[in-house]
Every structure is written in C-alpha cells, then in structure tokens.
C-alpha positions in Angstrom: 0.0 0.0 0.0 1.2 3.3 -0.9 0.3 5.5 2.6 1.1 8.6 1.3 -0.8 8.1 -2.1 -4.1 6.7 0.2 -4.1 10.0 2.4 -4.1 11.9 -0.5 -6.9 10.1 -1.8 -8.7 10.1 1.7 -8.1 13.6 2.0 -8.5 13.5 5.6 -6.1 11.6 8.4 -8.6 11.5 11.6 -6.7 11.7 14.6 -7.8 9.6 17.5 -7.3 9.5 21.1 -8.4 6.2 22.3 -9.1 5.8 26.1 -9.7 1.8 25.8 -8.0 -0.3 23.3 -11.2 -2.3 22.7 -13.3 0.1 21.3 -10.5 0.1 19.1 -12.2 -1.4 15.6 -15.1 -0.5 15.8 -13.9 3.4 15.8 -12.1 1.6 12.6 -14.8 0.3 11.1 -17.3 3.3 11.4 -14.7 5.4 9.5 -14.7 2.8 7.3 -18.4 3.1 6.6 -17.7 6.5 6.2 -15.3 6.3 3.5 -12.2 6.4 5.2 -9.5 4.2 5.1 -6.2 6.1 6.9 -6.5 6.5 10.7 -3.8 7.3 13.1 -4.2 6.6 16.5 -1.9 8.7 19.3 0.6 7.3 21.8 -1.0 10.0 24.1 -2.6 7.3 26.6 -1.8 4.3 27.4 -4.6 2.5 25.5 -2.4 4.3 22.2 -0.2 1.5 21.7 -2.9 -1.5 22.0 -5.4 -0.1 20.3 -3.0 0.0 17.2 -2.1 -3.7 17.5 -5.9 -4.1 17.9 -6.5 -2.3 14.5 -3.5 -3.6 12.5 -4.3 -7.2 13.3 -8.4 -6.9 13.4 -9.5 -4.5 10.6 -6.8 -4.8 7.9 -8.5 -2.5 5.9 -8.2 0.5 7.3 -4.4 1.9 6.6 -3.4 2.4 11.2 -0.5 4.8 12.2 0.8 6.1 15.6 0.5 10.1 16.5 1.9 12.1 19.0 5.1 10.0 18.5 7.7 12.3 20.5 10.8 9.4 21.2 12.6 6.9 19.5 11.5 4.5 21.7 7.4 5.3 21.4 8.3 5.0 17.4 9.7 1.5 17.5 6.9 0.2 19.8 4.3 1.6 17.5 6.1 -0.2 14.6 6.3 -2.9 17.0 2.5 -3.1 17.1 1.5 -2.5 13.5 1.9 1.1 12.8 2.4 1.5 8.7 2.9 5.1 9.8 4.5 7.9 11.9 3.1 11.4 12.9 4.9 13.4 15.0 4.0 16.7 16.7 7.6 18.2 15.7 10.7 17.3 14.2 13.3 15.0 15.9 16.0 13.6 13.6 16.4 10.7 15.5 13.1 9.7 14.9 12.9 10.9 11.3 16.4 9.0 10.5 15.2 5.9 12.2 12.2 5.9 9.8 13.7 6.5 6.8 16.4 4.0 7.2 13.7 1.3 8.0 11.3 2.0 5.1 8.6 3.3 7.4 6.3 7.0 6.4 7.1 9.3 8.7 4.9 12.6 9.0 6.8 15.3 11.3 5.4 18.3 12.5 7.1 21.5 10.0 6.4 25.1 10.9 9.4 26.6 10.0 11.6 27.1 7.3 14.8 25.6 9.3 12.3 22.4 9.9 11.4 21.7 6.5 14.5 22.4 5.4 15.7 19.9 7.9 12.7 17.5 6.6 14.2 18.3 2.8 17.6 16.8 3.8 16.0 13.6 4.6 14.1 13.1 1.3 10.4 14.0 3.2 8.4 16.8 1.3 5.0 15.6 3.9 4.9 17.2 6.3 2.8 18.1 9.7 1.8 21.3 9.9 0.7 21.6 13.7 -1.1 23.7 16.0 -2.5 24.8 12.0 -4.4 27.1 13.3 -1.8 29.0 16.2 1.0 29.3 13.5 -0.7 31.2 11.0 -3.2 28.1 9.1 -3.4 28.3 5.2 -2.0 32.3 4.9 1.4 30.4 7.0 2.0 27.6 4.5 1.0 29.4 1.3 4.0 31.4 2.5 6.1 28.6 3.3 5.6 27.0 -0.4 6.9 30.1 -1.7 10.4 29.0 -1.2 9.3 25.4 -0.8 7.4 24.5 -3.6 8.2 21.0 -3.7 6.5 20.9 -0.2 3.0 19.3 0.9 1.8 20.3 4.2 -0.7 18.0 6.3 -2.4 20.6 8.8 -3.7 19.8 12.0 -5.2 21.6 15.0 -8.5 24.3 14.2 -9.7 22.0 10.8 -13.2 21.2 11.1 -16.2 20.3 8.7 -16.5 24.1 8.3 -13.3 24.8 6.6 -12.2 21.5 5.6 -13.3 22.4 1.9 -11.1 25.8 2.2 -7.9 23.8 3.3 -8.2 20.8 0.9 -8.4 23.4 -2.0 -5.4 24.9 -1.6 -2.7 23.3 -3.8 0.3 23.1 -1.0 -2.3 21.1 1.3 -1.9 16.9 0.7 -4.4 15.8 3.2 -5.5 17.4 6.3 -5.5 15.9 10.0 -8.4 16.4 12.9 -9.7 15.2 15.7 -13.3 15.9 14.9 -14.7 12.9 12.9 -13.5 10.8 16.0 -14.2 12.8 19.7 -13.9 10.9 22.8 -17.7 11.2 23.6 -18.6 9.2 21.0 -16.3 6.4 20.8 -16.7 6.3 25.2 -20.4 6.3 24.4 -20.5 4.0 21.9 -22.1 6.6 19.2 -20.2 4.9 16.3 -22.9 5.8 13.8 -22.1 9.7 14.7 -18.4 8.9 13.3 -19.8 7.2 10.4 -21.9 10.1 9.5 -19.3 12.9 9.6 -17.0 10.6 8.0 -19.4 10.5 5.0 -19.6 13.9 5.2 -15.8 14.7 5.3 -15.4 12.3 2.6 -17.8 13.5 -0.3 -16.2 16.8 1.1 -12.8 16.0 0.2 -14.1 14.1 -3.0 -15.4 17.0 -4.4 -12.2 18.7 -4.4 -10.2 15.7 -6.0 -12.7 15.9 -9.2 
C-alpha cells in the first residue's frame, strides 16, 4: 500500500485519542463506513499503543498509524504493534532518521523554514503542519511554499467540517489531520454511527475537491 498516495486520496487523516484499546475497531470500522481508510491513532494514553495492534491485526482495511510520536522508543513500539505510519507533533532527527532507514512513512510536524528544510535533507516533502491554526493556518504555509514549492503540508489543529473544503483546495495542502470525525464522547459512548456520519460527510467533502 502506498500510505502517502491513500491520504491523498482520503483527504482526511482522523486523529484519534483512544481511552480503551477495545473500542479500538469499531472506531475503525465506522470510519470505514464512512469512507475512510487512513486512521492514526496517538501514543497519548496508554490505551495508544494497544489499540493500534488491535486495528492492524483486526480491521486490515483500514491503513493504522501512531500520532503524537515524541521518542525513538514510542516509534519503535508503535512499529512494533502494527503502525504503517508515523506522525509526530515536531521534528526530531532521531526519529525521522530511524524511519527513513527502515522504510517506514514518517509525517513530522514542519512550521518553519529551518524544519522543513531539515525534513528536505531527509528526502520527506510531507509534512505536519501543527497547531495549524496558532502558527498562521493556510495564509502560513502558502508562505512557506513560496520558497518550498516541492513541499506538501498535512495541517492539524482548528480543521473542522467548516473549513475542511477551504484547506483541501489549496494546492500546497496533501491531506488534512483532525480530531473531529472521532471525539472521545462518541467512541466512550458507543455513538459509532455519529463517526460514520461525519465521515461520509468529510469524505464527499474532500471528493469533491479531488474531481
């Protein structure tokens, strides 16, 4: 599987915080329903790293990758468990290197010029773009592809259903990330249908712009 090519074609990367690994695939399968087939799951609690095993091993399907990814050691586990992909909130070179060297995506969070340049040195032109919305959102990376055209940004933090259309037509944006198709409430309430409907929604979003 290409990952890169499938968030492109997904448009959207939900980020999920998972508070109990077995409401794992289900969350998988309702974005599934939805349309979506990338999700990446964050090592932010402890349920992180089980609920990706959960999803690599249960719903093959769905494309699972580990967020919020801030050591070397948090990277190999989630490889470890089944993670085709990394996200991280910034850029650390020992985690980027490690990545590259072993054939895995990695996805790390670029706002600067020095980052990506960094990011450039290692072959990457993906990168996170995160919080999107305190460093300046679309007006900050249309400025940033000035000098780095070559370079597709993935934003994160303040993209919603509202502006997802806004974002994913701009040429410089590969796929966006968000927290919204996926909120705690639902998955700890078992509202999985609520997922699957702003999945849909997201997704004929995003396929509109892809026409």
């Amino acid at each position: 599987m290409d990952i890169i090519a499938e968030m492109k074609k997904s448009g959207i990367v939900p980020v999920v915080v998972m508070e109990k690994s077995e409401d794992a695939i289900n969350t998988a399968k309702a974005l599934l329903a939805g349309g979506i087939n990338v999700m990446e799951i964050t090592l932010r609690t402890e349920a992180g790293l089980d609920s990706i095993k959960q999803v690599a091993e249960g719903c093959t399907d769905i494309c699972v990758g580990a967020g919020t990814v801030i050591t070397l050691e948090q990277c190999k586990a989630a490889v470890d468990a089944g993670a085709k992909f990394i996200v991280s909130p910034g850029f650390d070179y020992e985690v980027v290197k490690w990545c590259v060297d072993n054939k895995i995506v990695v996805v790390p969070g670029c706002v600067t010029p020095t980052e990506i340049m960094e990011a450039l040195k290692l072959d990457l032109n993906i990168v996170k773009f995160f919080p999107a919305n305190v460093y300046g959102g679309l007006s900050a990376m249309k400025a940033l592809a000035g000098p780095f055209g070559g370079v597709k940004f993935i934003p994160t933090g303040g993209v919603s259903a509202k502006n997802l259309k806004e974002y994913l037509s701009a040429p410089f944006i590969h796929a966006v990330g968000g927290s919204w198709l996926c909120e705690k409430k639902d998955i700890s309430s078992g509202n999985f249908e609520r997922i699957t409907e702003l999945s849909k929604v997201a997704s004929d979003i995003a396929a509109s712009q892809s026409l």
